[in-house]
Backbone as CSV, one residue per row, in Angstrom:
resi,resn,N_x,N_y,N_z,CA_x,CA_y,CA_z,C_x,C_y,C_z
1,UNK,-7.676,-18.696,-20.883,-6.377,-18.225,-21.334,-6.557,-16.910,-22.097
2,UNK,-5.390,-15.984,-21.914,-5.820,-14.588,-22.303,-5.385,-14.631,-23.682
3,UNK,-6.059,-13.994,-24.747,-5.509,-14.021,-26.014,-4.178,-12.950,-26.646
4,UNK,-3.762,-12.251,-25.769,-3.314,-11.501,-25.736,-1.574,-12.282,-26.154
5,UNK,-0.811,-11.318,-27.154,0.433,-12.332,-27.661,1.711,-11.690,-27.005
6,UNK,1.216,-10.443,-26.356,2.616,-9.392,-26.436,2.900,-9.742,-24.567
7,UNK,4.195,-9.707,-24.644,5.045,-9.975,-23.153,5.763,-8.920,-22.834
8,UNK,5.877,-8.438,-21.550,6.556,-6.848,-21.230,6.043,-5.949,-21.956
9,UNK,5.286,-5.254,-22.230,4.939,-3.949,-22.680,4.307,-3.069,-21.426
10,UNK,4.411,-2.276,-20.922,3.746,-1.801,-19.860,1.848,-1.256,-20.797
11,UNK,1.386,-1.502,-19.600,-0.049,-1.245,-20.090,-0.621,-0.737,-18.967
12,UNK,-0.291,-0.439,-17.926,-1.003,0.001,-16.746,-0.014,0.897,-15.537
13,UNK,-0.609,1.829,-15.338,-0.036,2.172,-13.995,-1.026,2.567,-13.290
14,UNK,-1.019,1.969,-11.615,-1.376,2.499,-10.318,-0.914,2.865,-9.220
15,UNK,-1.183,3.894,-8.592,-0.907,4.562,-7.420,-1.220,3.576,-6.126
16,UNK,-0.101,3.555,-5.491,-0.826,2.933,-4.208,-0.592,4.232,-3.197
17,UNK,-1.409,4.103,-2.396,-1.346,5.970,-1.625,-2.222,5.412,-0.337
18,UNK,-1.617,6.042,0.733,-2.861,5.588,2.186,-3.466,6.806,1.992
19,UNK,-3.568,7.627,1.121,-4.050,9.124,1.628,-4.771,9.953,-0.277
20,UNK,-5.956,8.482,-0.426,-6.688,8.839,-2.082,-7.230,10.330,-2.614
21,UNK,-7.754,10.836,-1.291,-8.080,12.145,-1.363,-7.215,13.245,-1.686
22,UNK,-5.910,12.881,-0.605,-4.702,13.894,-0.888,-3.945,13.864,-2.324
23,UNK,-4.425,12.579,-3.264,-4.256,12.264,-4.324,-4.480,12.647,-5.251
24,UNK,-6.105,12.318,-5.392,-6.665,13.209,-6.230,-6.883,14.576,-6.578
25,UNK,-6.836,15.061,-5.480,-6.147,16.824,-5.231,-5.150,16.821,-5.972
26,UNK,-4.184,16.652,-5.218,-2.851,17.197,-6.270,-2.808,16.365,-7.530
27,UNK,-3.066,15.218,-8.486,-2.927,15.310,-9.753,-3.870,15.969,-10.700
28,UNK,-5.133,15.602,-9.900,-6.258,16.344,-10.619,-6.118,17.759,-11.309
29,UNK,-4.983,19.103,-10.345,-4.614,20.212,-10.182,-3.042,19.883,-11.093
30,UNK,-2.775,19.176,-11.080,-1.554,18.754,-11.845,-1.373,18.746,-13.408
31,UNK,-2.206,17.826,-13.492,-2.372,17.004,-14.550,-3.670,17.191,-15.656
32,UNK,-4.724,18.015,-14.575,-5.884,18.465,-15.452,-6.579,16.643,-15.301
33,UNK,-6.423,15.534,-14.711,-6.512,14.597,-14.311,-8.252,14.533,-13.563
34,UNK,-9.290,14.015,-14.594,-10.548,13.657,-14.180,-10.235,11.732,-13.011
35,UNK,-11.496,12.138,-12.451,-11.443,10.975,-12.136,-13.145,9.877,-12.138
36,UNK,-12.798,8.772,-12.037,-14.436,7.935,-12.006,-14.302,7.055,-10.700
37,UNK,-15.201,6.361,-10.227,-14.951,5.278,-9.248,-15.622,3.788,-9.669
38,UNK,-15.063,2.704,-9.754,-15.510,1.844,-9.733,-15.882,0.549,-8.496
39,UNK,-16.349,0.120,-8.373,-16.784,-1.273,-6.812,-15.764,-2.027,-7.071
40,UNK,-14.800,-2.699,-5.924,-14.345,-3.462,-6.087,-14.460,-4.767,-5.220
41,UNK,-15.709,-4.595,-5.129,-16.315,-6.068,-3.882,-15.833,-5.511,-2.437
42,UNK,-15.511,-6.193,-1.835,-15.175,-6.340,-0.419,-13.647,-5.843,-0.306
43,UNK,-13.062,-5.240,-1.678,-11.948,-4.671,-1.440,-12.107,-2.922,-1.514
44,UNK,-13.266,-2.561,-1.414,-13.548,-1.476,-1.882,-13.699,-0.718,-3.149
45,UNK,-13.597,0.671,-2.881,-13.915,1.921,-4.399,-12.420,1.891,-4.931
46,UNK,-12.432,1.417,-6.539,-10.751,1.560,-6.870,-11.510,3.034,-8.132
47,UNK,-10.481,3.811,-7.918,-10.192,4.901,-8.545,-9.721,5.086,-9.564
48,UNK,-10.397,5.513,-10.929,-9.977,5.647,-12.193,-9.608,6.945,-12.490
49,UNK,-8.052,7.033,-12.757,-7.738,8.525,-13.196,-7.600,8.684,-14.659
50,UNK,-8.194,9.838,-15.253,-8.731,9.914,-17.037,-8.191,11.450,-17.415
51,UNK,-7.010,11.021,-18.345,-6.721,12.155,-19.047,-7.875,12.731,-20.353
52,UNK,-8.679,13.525,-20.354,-10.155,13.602,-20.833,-10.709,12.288,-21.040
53,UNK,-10.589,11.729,-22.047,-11.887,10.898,-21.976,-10.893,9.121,-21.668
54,UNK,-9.990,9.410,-21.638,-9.024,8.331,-21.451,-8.409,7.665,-19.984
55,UNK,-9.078,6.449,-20.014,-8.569,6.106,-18.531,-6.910,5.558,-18.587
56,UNK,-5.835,6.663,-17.539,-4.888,5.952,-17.726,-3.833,6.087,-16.808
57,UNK,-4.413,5.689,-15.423,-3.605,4.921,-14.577,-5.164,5.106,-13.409
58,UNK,-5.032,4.084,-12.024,-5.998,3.779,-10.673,-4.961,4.321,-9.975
59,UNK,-5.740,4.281,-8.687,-5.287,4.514,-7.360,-5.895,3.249,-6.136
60,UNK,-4.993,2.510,-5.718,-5.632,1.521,-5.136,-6.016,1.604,-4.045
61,UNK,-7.404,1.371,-3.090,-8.117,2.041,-2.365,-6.939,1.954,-1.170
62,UNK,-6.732,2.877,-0.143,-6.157,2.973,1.077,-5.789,1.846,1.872
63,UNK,-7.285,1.222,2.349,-7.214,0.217,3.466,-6.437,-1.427,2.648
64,UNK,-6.283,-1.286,1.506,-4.799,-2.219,1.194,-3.699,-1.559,1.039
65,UNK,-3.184,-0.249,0.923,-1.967,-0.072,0.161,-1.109,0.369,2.071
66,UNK,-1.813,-0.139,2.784,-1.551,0.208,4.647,0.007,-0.208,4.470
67,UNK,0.654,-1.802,4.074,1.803,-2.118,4.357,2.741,-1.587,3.553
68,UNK,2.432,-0.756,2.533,4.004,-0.565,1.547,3.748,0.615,1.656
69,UNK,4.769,1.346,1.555,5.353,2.892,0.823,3.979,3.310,-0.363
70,UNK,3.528,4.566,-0.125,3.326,5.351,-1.063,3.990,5.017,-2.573
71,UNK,3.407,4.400,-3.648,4.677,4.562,-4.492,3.887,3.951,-6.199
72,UNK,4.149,4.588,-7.357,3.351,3.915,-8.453,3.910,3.024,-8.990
73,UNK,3.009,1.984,-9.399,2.950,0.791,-9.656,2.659,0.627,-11.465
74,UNK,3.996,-0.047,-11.909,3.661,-0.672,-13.103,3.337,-1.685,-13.742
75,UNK,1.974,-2.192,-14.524,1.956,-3.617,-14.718,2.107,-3.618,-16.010
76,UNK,2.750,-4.744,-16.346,3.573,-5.073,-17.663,2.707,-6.407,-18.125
77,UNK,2.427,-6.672,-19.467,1.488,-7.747,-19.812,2.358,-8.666,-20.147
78,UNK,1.265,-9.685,-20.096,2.036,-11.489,-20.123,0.898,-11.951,-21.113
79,UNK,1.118,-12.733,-21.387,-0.242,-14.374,-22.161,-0.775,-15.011,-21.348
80,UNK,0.329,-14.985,-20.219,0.184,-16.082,-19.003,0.729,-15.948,-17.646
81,UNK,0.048,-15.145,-16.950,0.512,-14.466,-15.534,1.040,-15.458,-14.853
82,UNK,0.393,-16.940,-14.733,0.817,-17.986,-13.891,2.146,-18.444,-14.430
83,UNK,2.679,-18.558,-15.908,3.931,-18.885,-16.092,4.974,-18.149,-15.927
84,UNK,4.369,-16.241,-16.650,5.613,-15.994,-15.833,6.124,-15.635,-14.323
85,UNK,5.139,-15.683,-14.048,5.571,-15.768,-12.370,6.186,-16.926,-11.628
86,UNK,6.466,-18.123,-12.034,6.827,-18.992,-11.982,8.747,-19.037,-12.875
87,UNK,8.510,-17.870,-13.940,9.872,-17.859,-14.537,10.701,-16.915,-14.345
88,UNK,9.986,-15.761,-13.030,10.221,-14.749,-12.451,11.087,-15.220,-11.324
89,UNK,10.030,-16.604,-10.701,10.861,-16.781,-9.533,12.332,-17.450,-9.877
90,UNK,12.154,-18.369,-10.566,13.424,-18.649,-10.581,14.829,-17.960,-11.285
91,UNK,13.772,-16.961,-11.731,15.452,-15.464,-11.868,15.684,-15.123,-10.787
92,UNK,14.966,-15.516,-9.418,15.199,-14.345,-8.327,13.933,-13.255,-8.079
93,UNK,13.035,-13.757,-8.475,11.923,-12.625,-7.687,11.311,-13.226,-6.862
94,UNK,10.565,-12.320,-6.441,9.688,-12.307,-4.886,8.394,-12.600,-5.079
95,UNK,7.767,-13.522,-4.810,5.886,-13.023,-5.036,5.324,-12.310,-3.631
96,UNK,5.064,-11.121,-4.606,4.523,-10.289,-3.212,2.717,-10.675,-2.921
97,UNK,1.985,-10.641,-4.300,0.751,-11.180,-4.245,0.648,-12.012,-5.156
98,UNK,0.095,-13.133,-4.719,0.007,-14.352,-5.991,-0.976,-13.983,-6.966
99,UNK,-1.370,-14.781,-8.130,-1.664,-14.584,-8.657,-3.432,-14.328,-8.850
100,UNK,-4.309,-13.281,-9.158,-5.665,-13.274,-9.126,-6.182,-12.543,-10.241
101,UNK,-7.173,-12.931,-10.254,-8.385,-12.616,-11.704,-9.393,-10.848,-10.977
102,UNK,-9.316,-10.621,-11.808,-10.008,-9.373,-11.689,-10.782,-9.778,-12.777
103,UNK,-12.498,-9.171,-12.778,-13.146,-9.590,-13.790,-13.254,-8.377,-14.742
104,UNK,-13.480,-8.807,-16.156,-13.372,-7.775,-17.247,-11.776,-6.881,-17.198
105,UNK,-11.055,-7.576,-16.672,-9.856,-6.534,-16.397,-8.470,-7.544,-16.838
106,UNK,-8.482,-8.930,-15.920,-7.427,-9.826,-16.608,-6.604,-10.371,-15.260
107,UNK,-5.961,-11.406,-15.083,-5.138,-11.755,-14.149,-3.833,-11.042,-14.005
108,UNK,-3.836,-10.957,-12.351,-2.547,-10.031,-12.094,-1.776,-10.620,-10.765
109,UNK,-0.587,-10.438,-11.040,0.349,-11.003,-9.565,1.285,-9.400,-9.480
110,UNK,1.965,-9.491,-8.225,2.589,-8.325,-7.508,3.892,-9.036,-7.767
111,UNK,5.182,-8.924,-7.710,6.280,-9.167,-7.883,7.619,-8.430,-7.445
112,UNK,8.245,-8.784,-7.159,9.452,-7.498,-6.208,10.870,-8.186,-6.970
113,UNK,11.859,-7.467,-7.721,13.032,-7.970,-8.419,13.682,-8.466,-8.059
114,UNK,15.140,-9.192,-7.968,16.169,-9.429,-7.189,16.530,-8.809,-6.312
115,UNK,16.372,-6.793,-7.060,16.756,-5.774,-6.172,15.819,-5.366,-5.811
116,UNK,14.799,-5.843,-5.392,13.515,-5.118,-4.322,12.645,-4.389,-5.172
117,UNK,12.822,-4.056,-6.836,11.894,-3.366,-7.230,10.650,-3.649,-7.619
118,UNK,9.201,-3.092,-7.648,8.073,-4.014,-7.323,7.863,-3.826,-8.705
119,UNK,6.874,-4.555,-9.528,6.154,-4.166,-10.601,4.954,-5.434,-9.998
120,UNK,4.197,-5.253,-11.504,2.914,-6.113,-11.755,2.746,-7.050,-13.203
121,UNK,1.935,-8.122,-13.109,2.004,-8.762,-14.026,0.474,-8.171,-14.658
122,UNK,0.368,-8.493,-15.711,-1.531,-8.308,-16.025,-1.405,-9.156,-17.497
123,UNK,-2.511,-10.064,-17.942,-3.304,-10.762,-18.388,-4.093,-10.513,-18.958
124,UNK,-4.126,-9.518,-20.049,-5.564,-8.667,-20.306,-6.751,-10.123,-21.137
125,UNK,-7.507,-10.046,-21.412,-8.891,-11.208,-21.665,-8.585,-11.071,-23.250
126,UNK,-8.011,-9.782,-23.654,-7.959,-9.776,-25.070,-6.573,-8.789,-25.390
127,UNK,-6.451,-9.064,-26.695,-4.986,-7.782,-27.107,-5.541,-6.991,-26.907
128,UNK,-4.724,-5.498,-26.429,-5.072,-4.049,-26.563,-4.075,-3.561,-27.128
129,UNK,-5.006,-2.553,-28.050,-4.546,-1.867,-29.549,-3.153,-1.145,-28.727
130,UNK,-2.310,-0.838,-29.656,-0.989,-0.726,-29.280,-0.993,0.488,-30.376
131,UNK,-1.037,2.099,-29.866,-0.613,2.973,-30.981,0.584,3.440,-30.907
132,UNK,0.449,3.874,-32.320,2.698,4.067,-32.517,2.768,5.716,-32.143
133,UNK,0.692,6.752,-31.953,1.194,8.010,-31.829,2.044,7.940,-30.319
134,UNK,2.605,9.369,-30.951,3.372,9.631,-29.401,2.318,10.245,-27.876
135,UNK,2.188,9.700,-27.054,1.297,9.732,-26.029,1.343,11.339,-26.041
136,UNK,0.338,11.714,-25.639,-0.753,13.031,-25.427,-0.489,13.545,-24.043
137,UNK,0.048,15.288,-23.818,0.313,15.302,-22.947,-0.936,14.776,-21.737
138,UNK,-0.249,14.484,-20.312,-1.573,13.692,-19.697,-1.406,12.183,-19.299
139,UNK,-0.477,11.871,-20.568,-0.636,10.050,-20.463,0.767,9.837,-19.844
140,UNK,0.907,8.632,-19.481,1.825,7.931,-19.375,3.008,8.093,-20.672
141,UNK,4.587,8.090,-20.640,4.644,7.601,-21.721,6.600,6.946,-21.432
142,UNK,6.297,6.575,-20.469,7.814,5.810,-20.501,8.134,5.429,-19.335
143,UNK,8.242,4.224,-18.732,8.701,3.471,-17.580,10.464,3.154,-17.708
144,UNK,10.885,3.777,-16.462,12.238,3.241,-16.280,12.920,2.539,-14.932
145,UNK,13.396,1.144,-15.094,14.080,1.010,-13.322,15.367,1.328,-13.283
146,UNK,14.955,2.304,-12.021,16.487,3.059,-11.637,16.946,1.820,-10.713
147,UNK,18.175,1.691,-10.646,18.780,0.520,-9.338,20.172,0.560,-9.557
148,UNK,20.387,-0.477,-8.408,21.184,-0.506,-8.337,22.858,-0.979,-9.135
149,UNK,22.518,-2.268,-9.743,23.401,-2.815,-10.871,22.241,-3.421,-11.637
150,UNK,22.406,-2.209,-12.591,21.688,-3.072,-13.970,22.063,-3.345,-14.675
151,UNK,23.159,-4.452,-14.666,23.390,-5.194,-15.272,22.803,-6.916,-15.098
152,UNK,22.275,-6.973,-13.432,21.414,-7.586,-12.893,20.083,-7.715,-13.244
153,UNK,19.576,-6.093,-13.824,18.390,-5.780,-13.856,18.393,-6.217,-15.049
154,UNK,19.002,-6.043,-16.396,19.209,-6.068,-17.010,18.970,-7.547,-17.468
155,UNK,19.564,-8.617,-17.532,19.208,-10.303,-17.049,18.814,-10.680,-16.849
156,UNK,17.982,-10.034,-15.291,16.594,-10.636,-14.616,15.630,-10.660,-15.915
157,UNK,15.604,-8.972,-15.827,14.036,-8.990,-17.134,14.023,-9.533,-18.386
158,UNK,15.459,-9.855,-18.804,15.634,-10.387,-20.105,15.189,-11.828,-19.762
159,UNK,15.302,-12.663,-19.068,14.288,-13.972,-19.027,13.071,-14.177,-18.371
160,UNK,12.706,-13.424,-17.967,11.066,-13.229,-17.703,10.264,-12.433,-19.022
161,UNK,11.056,-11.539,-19.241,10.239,-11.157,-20.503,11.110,-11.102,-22.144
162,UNK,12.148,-11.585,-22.031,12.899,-11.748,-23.213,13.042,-10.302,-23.700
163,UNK,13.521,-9.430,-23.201,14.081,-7.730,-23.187,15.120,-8.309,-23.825
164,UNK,15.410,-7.324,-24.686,17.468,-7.207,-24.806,17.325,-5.374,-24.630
165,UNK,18.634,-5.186,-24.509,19.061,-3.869,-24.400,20.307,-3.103,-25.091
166,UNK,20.145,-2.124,-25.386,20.948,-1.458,-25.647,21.606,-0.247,-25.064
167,UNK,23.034,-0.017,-24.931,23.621,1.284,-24.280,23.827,2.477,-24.648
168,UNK,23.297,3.912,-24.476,23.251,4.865,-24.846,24.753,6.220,-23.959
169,UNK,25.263,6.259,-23.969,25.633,7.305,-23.458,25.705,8.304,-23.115
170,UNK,24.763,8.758,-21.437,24.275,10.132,-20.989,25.521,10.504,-20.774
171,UNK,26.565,10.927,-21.104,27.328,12.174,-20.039,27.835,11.228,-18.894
172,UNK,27.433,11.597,-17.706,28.394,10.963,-16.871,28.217,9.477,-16.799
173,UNK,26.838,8.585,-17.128,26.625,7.432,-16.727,26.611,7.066,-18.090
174,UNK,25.969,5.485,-18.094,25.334,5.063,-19.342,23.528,4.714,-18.926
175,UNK,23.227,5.036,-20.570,21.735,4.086,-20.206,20.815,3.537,-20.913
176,UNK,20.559,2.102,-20.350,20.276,1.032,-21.269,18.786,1.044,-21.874
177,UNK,18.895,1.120,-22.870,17.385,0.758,-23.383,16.591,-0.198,-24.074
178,UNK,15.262,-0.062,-23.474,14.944,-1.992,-23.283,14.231,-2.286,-24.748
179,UNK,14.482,-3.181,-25.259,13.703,-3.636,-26.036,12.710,-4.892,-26.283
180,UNK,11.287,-5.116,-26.597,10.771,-6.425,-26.121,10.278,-6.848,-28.115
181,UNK,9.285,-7.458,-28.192,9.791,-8.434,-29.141,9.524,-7.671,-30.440
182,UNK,9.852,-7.406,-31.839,9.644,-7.054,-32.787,10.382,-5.526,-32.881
183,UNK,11.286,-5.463,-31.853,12.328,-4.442,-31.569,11.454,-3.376,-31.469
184,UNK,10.312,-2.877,-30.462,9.502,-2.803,-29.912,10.044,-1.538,-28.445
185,UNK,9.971,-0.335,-28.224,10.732,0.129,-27.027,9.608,-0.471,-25.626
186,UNK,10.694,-0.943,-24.573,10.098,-1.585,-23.373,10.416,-0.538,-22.688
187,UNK,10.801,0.294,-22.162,11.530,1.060,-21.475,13.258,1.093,-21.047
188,UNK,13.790,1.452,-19.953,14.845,2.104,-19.605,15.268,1.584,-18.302
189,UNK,16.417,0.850,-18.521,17.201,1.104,-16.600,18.396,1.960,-16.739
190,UNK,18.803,2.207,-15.777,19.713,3.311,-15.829,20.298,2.726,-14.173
191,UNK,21.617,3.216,-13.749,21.890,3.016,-12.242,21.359,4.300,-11.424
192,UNK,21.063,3.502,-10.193,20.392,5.025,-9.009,21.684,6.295,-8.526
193,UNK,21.375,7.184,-8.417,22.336,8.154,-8.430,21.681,9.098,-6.960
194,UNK,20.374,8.476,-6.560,20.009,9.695,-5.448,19.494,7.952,-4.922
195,UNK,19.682,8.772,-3.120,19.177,7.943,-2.096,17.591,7.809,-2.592
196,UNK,17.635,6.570,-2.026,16.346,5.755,-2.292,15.929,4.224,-2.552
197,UNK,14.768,3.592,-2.171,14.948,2.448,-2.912,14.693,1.775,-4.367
198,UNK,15.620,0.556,-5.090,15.261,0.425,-6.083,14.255,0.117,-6.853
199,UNK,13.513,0.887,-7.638,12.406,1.100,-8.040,12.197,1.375,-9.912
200,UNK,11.095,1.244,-10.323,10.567,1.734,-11.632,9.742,2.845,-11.369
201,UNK,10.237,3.555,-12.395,9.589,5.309,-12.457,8.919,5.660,-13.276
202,UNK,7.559,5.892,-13.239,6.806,6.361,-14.109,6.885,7.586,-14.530
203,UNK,6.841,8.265,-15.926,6.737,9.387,-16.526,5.491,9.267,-17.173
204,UNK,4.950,10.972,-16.876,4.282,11.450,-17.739,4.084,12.252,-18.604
205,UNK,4.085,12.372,-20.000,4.000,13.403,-20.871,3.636,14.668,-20.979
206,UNK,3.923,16.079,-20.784,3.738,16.889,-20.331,4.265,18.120,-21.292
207,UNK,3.425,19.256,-21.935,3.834,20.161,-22.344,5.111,21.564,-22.255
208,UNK,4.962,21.089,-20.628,5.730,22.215,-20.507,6.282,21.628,-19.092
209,UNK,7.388,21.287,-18.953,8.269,20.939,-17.530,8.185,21.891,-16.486
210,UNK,9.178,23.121,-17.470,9.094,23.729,-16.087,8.100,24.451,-15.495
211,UNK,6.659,24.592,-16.280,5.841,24.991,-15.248,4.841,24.029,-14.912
212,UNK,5.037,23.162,-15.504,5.010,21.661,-14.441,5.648,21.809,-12.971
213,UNK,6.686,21.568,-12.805,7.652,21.898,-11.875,6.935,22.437,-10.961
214,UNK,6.536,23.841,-11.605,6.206,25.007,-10.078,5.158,25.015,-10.192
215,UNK,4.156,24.312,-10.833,3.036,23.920,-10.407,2.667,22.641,-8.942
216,UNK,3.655,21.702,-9.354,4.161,20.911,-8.612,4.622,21.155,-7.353
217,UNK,5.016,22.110,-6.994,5.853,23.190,-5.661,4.770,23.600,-5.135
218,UNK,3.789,24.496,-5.922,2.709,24.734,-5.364,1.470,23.897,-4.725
219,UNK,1.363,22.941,-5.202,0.691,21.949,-4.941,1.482,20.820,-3.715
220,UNK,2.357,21.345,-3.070,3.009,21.242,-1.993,3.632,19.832,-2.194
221,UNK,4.005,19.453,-3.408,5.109,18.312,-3.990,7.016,18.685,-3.915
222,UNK,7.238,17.376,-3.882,8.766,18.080,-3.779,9.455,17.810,-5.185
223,UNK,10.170,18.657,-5.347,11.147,18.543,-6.801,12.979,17.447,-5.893
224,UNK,12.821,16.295,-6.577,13.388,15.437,-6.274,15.073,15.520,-7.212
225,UNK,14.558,15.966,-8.626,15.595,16.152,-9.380,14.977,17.462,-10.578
226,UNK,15.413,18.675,-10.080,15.212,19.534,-11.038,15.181,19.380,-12.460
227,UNK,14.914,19.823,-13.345,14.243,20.492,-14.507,15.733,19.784,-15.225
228,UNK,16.004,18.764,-16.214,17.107,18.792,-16.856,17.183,18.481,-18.358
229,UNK,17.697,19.100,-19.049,17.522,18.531,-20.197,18.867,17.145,-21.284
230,UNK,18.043,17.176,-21.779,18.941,16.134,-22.757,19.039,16.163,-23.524
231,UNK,19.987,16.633,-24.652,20.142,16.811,-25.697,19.800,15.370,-26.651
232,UNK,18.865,16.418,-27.865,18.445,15.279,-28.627,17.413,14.433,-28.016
233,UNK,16.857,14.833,-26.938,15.597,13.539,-26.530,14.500,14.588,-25.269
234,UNK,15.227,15.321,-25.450,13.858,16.503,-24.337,14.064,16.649,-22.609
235,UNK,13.181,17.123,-22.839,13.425,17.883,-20.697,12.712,16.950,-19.648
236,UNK,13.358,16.915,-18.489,12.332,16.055,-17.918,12.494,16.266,-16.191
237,UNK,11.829,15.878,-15.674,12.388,16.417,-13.856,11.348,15.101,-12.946
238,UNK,11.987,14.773,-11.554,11.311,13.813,-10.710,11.205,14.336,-9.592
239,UNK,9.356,13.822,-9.218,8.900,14.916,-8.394,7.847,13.267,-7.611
240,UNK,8.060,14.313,-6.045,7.048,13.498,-5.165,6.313,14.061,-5.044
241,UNK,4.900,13.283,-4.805,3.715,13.862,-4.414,3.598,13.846,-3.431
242,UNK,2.582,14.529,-2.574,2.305,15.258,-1.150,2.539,13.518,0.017
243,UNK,1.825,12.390,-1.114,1.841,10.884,-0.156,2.970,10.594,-0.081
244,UNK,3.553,11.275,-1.522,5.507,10.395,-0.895,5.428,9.327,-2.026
245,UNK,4.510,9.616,-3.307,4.848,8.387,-4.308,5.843,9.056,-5.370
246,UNK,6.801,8.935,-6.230,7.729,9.326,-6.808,7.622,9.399,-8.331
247,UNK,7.351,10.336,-9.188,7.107,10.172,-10.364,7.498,11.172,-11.326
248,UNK,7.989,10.973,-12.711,8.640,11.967,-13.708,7.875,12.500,-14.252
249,UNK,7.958,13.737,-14.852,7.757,14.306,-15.817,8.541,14.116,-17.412
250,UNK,7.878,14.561,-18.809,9.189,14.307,-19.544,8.492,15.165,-20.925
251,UNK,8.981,16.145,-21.512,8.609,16.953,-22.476,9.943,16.622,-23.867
252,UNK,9.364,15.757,-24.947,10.284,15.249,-26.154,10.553,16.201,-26.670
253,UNK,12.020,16.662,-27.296,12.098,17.602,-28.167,11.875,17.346,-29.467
């Protein structure tokens, strides 16, 4: 049993990509993004991407990521991967991969929402330190599911991971922000506004957007939603990479 106490916090993101090489190119050139390789038995080389000395998000080797979309993957921690996947299903989720042990790493299941959006469970063997600085450009620093009615979304995750939320008012929409236990930020749903399917979006912290952006252009990525800002909370833009996986940028004011 993992000792770990905290439920929903995201702690991981991975790339699934049929095309690792075309990957590591463009974030590496992106992101200033080192990389390492580790064995993963008979499933192959899984790929560690390291903002300097910091590992913080994989790329999962090719010859599995064959059946799904290009697309990054968030895993959110549990105490107990086997229960909540079991309290997942009966909100309405999917088990896409049951549940398995990775060693030195923690148990993990695949999961798809009511509305099709995928995430991950993970199990870490022990707590991991939780800092309050604000992530370094490079890192990760905010997961959101865009979809369809989140007010659905909204429900689902609140009994699998006991989220509540609160409503903010962007301008034309609203958008909810998640909270998990000790009033704690979980991230963000918001409703989808561009074709696509419903999904969680990873952002990464980044000095400067817009030449992020046209760095991004150059590196033969597409700008999905230009350069926008938000008053009172900073700039941010969503961009695909060359495989077709979908991911933000976001500079705090």
């Amino acid at each position: 049993m993992s000792k770990t106490k905290t439920i929903g916090r995201f702690l991981w993101q991975e790339l699934i990509t049929t095309d690792t090489k075309a990957a590591v190119a463009f974030y590496s050139e992106l992101f200033g993004w080192k990389t390492s390789t580790m064995e993963m038995g008979p499933g192959g080389v899984y790929t560690l991407l390291k903002s300097g000395e910091k590992d913080v998000a994989g790329i999962l080797p090719a010859d599995r990521a064959k059946a799904v979309p290009p697309h990054w993957n968030v895993y959110f921690s549990t105490p107990d991967t086997d229960a909540t996947v079991q309290d997942a299903k009966k909100a309405g989720a999917k088990v896409m991969t049951p549940a398995w042990d990775i060693p030195n790493v923690g148990r993990c299941a695949v999961l798809l929402d009511p509305q099709g959006a995928s995430f991950s469970l993970l199990e870490p063997p022990a707590e991991r330190e939780e800092s309050e600085a604000k992530p370094a450009a490079g890192e990760f620093c905010w997961v959101e599911g865009i979809v369809d009615d989140p007010a659905l979304a909204i429900a689902f995750y609140g009994k699998v991971f006991g989220w509540t939320s609160k409503e903010t008012s962007m301008g034309e929409g609203t958008y909810h922000h998640l909270s998990r236990a000790g009033d704690k930020p979980a991230g963000g749903i918001t409703k989808k506004s561009m074709p696509g399917p419903n999904a969680w979006l990873s952002y990464v912290a980044v000095d400067d957007v817009d030449a992020t952006v046209k760095r991004a252009a150059r590196l033969r990525g597409l700008v999905l939603l230009p350069v926008t800002h938000a008053k009172g909370i900073g700039s941010f833009a969503v961009l695909q990479d060359p495989t077709g996986a979908v991911f933000a940028v976001f500079k705090g004011e």
